[in-house]
C-alpha positions in Angstrom: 16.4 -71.8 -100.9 13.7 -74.6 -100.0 14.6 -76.0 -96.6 11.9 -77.9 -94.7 11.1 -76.9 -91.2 13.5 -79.8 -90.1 16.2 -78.2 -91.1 15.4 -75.0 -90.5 15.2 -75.8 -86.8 18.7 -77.8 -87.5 20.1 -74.5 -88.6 18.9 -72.2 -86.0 20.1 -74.9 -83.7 23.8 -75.3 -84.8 24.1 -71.1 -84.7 22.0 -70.5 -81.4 24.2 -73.1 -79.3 27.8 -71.6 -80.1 26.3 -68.3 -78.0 23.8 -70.0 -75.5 23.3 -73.5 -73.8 21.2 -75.3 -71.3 17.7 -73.3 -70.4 18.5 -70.1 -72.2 19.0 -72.1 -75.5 15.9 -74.3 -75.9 13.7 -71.2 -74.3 15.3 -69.6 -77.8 14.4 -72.6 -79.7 10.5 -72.8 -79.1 10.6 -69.2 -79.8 11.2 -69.8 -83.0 9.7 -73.0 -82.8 6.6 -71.0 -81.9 6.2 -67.7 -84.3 8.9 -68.1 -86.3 9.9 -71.4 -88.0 7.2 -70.6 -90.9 8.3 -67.1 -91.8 11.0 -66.8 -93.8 14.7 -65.5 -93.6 13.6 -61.9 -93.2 11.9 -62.3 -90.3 15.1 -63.4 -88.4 15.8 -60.0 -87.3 12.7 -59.6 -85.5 13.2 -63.1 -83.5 16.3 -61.9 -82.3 14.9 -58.9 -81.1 12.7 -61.4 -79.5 15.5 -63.1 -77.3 16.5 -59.8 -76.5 16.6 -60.6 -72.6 19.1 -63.5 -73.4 22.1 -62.1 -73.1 23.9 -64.6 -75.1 21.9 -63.7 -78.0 21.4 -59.7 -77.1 25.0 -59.2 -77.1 25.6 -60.8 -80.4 22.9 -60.2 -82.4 24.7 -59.1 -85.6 27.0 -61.9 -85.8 24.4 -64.3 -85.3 22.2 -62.7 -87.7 24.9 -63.0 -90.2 25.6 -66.8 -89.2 22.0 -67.8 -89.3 21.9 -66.0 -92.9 24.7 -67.8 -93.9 23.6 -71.2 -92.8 20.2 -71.3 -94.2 21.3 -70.0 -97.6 24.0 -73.1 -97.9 22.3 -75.9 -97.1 25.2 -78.2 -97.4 26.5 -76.5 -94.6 27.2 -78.5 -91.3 24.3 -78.8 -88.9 23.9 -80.3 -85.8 21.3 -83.0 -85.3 17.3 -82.0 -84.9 16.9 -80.8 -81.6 13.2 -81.8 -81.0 13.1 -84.6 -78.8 15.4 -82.2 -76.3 13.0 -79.3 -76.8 10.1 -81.4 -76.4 12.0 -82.7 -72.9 12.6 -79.5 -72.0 8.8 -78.6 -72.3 7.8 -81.2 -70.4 9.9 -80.4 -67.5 9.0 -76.7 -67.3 5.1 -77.5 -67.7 5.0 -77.7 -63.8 6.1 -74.0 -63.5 4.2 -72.9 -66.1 1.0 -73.9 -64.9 2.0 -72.2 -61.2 2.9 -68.9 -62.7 -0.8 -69.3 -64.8 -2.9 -69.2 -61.6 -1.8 -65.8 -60.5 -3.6 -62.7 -61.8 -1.7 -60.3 -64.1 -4.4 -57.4 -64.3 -3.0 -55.2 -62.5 0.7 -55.6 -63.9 0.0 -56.3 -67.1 -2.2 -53.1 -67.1 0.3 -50.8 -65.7 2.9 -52.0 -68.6 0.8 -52.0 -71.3 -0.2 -48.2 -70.1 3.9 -47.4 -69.4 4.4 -48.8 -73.5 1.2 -46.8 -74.9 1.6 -43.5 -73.3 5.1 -43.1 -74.6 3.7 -43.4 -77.9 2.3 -40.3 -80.1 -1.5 -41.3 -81.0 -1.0 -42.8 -84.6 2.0 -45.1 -83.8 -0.4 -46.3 -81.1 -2.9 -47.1 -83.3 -0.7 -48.6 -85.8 1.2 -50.4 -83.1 -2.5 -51.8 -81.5 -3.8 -53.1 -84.7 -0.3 -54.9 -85.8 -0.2 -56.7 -82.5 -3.9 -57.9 -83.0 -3.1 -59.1 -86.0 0.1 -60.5 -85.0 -1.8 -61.8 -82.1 -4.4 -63.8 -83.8 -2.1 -65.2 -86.5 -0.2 -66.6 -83.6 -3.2 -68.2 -81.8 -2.8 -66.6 -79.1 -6.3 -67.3 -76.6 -9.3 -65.4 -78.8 -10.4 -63.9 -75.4 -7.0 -62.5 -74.5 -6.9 -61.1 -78.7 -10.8 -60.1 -77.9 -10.0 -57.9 -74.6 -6.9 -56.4 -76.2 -9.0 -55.0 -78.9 -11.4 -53.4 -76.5 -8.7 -52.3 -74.2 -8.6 -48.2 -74.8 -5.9 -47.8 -72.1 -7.7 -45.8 -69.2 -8.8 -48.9 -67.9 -8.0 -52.9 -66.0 -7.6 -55.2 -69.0 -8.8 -58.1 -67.7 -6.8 -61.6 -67.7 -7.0 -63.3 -64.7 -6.5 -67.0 -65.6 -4.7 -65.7 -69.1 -1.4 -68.3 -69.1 1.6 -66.3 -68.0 3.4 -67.4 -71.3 -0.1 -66.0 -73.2 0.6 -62.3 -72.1 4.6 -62.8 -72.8 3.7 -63.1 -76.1 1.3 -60.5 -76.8 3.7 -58.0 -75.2 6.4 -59.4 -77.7 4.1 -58.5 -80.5 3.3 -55.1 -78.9 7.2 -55.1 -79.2 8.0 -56.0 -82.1 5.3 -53.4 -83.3 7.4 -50.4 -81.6 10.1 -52.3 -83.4 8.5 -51.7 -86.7 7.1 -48.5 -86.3 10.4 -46.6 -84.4 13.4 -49.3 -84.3 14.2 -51.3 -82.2 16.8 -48.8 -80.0 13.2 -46.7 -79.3 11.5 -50.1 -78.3 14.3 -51.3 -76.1 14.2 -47.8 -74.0 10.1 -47.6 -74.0 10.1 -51.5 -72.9 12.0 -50.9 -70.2 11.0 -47.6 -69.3 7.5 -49.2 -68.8 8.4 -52.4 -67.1 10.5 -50.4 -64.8 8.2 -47.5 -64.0 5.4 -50.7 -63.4 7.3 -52.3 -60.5 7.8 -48.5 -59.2 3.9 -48.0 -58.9 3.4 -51.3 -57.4 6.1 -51.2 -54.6 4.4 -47.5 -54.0 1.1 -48.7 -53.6 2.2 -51.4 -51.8 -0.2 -53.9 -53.5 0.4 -58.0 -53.9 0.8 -58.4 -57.5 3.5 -60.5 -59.6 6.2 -58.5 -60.7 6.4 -56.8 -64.0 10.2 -57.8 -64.8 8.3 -61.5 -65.2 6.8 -60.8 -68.2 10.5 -60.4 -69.8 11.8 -63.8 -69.0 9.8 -66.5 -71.1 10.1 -70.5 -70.8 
């Protein structure tokens, strides 16, 4: 198979919108857009972990798999026009929010998470987990002083990423993800994802503290 990134996006595309439409599907698309449409077929597994909190995509992840597979290996197969000029719209008109959402400060929540994902973890998959999302991290461009912190961070204390784009600290945790992914499956990474996020918002509202709300970092534009 040697399909350009054109159609590559075409294919992903044509499968995505028989499950999902309208925001959900072109937040789907610069996913892949993003860290995925120079990786090949193998990685498709691990983006559709990524849309995980779209339940279009969560609740049929095998049959898309399978579709998407099937698509990209025929490429006679029917495709729907390139999408871009849509995604690129729909970029545009969510730029707005994401700037809002970038002024707030996440230290605290994005602390508390990171500590809820970590201490679930026995001391070797940590490391392991740490350095793949570094790696994972830089390769993706993430900011180098977001990448730079995360390295230092040793868990006991603030990581520090006030003015850190909200969409910035959505992807590291999706690498951090993807990392429990690889090193326990994703079942285990589904239940210590949520378990953190969850237990997160619980020592917030207990300390009754203004700080954005954890379940925020799961829903990307």
């Amino acid at each position: 198979m040697n399909m350009t990134t054109e159609g590559k996006r075409r294919a992903v595309f044509t499968v995505l919108s028989e499950f999902v439409d309208g925001r959900e599907l072109w937040q789907a698309m610069w996913r892949w857009q993003n860290n995925y449409s120079d990786k090949s077929q193998f990685e498709l597994n691990a983006f559709l972990s990524d849309c995980r909190d779209i339940e279009g995509i969560a609740v049929n992840r095998p049959t898309l798999y399978r579709r998407l597979i099937g698509i990209l290996m025929n490429n006679s197969a029917d495709m729907k026009p390139d999408p871009i000029q849509d995604m690129l719209q729909f970029r545009e008109q969510t730029a707005m929010d994401s700037g809002a959402s970038a002024a707030e400060d996440w230290s605290e929540t994005f602390t508390l998470v990171l500590q809820g994902i970590f201490a679930q973890l026995r001391s070797d998959t940590a490391r392991m987990v740490k350095q793949y999302a570094t790696e994972q991290a830089s390769r993706d461009h993430l900011a180098k002083s977001l990448v730079y912190e995360f390295t230092l961070w040793e868990g006991d204390q603030l990581l520090g990423v006030s003015g850190v784009p909200l969409q910035d600290l959505r992807r590291l945790l999706n690498v951090i993800y993807i990392g429990v992914c690889e090193s326990l499956g994703p079942v285990a990474a589904d239940r210590i994802l949520s378990t953190a996020v969850t237990d997160a918002a619980d020592a917030l509202a207990a300390q009754n503290v203004s700080a954005p709300e954890p379940r925020l970092l799961l829903s990307r534009p």
